[in-house]
C-alpha positions as CSV (number, residue, x, y, z in Angstrom):
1,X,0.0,0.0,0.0
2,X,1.5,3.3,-0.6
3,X,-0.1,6.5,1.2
4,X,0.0,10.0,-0.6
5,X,-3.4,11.5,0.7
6,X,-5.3,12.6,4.0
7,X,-8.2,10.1,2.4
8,X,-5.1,6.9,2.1
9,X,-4.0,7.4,5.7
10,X,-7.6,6.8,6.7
11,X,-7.5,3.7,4.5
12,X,-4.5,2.4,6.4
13,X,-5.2,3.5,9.6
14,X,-9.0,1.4,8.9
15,X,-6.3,-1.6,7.4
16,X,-4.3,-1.1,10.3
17,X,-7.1,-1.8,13.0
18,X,-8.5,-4.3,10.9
19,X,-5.3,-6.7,10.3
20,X,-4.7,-5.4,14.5
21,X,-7.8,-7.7,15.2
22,X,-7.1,-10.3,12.5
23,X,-3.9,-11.0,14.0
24,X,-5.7,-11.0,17.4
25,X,-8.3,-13.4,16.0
26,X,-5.4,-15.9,14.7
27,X,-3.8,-16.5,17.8
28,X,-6.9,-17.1,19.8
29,X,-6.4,-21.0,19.5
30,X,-3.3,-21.1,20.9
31,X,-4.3,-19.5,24.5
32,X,-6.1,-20.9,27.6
33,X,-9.3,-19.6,28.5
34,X,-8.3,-16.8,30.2
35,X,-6.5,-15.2,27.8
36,X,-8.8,-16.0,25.3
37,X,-11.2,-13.7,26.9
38,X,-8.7,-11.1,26.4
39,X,-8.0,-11.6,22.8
40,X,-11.7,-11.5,22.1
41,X,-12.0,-8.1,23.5
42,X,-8.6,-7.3,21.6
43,X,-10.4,-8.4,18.3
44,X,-13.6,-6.7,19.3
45,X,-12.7,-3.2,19.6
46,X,-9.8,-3.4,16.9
47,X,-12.9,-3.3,14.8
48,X,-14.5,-0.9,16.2
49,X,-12.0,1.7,15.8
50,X,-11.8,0.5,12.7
51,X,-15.8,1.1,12.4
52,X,-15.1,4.8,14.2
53,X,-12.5,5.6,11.2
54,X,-14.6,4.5,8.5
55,X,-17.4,7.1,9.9
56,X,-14.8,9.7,9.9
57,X,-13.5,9.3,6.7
58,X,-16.8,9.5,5.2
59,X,-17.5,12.8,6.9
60,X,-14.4,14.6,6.4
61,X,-12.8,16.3,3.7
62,X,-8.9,17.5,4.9
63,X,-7.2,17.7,1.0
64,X,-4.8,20.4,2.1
65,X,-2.0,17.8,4.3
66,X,-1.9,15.7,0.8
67,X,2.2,16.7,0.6
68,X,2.7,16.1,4.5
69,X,0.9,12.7,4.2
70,X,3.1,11.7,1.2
71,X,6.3,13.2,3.1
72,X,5.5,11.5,6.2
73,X,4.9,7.4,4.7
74,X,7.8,8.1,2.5
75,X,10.0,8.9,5.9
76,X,8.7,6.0,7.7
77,X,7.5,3.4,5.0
78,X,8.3,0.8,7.4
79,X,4.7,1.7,9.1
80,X,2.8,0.3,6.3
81,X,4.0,-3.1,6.6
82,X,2.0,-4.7,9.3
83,X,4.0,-6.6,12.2
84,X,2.3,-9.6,13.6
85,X,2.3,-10.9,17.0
86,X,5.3,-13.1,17.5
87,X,4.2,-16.4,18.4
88,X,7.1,-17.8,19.4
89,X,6.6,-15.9,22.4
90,X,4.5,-17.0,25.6
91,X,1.4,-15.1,24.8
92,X,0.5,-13.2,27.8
93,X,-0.8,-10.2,29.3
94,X,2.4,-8.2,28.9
95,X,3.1,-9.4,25.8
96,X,-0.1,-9.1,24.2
97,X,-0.3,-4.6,26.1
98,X,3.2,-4.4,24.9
99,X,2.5,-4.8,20.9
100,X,-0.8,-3.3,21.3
101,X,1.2,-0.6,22.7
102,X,4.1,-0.6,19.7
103,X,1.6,-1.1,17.1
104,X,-0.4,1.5,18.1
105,X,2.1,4.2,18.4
106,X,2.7,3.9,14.5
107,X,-0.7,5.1,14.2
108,X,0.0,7.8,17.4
109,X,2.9,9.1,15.8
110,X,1.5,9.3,11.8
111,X,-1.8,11.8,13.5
112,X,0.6,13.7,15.5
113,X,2.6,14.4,12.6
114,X,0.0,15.5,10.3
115,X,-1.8,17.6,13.5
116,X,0.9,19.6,13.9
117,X,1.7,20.2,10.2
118,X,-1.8,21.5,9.7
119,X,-2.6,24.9,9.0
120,X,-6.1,25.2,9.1
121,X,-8.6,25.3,12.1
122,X,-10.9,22.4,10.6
123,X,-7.7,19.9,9.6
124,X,-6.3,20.8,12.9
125,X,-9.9,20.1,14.9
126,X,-10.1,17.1,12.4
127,X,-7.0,15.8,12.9
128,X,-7.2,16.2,17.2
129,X,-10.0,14.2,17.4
130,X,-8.6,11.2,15.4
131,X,-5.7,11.7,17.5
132,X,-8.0,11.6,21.1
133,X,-9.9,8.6,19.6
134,X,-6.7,6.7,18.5
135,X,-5.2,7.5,22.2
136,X,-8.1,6.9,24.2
137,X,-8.9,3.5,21.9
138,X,-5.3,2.6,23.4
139,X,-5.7,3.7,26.8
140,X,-8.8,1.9,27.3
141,X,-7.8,-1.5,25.9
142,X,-4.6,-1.5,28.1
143,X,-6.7,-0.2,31.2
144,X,-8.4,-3.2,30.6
145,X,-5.6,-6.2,29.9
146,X,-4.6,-4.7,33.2
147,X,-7.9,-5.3,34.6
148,X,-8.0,-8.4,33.0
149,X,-4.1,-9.7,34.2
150,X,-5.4,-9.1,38.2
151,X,-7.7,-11.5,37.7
C-alpha cells in the first residue's frame, strides 16, 4: 500500500485496525481460557476503531495535508508493513499490552505528525480528534488487559 493523501491514511489506519484484530483473532487457539477472553475483546474493539474511522473518513474532507501525508509514509514506510504478534513468544498479558502498545504508536505518531503540520482550524480540529480517539482507543484496551491480568 502506498499512502499520498489525507483520504489513504484513513484507509490504512481502517487496514491497520482491521489486520490489528485479525492477528488478534489468529492467535486465539493457541491460549487458555483466560486469555482467550482477552484476545476476544482485543479483536472486538480493533474493529471498532476500525468502524469509528470508516465514519470519519466518510465525513471529512482535509485535502490540504496531501504533501505532508506523502512526506511523512515516504519517511517511515516501514509503518505500512504490518507486524504480527510473535508467536514464538508465551502469549500473555504483557506481551499481548506491549505490541498493542508498539503497534499502536505507529498510528500515534503518523496523527501527531499531520496535526501539527496542519494549518487550518478544521484539519487541525479534524485531525485532534482522530488523535483523542486513536489515544483513548489505546488507553482503554490497556486499562483493561490490566484489569484483565489481576484476575
Amino acid at each position: 500500500m502506498q499512502v499520498k493523501t489525507i483520504q489513504e491514511v484513513f484507509d490504512w489506519t481502517v487496514q491497520f485496525h482491521t489486520q490489528m484484530a485479525a492477528n488478534f483473532f489468529s492467535v486465539r487457539d493457541l491460549l487458555g481460557e483466560h486469555n482467550k477472553q482477552l484476545i476476544d475483546y482485543c479483536v472486538e474493539y480493533e474493529k471498532k476503531l476500525a468502524e469509528d474511522l470508516i465514519g470519519f473518513k466518510a465525513i471529512t474532507q482535509i485535502n490540504t495535508l496531501d504533501t505532508y501525508c506523502y512526506e511523512y509514509f515516504s519517511e517511515n514506510s516501514e509503518i505500512i508493513n504490518f507486524t504480527d504478534l510473535d508467536r514464538s513468544n508465551q502469549l500473555d498479558e504483557q506481551v499481548i499490552q506491549e505490541y498493542l502498545s508498539k503497534q499502536h504508536q505507529k498510528v500515534l505518531n503518523a496523527y501527531s505528525y499531520l496535526a501539527d503540520k496542519a494549518q487550518s482550524p478544521e484539519a487541525q480540529e479534524k485531525l485532534s480528534e482522530l488523535l483523542q480517539l486513536e489515544e483513548q482507543g489505546l488507553k482503554q484496551m490497556i486499562q483493561s488487559i490490566n484489569r484483565h491480568a489481576d484476575m
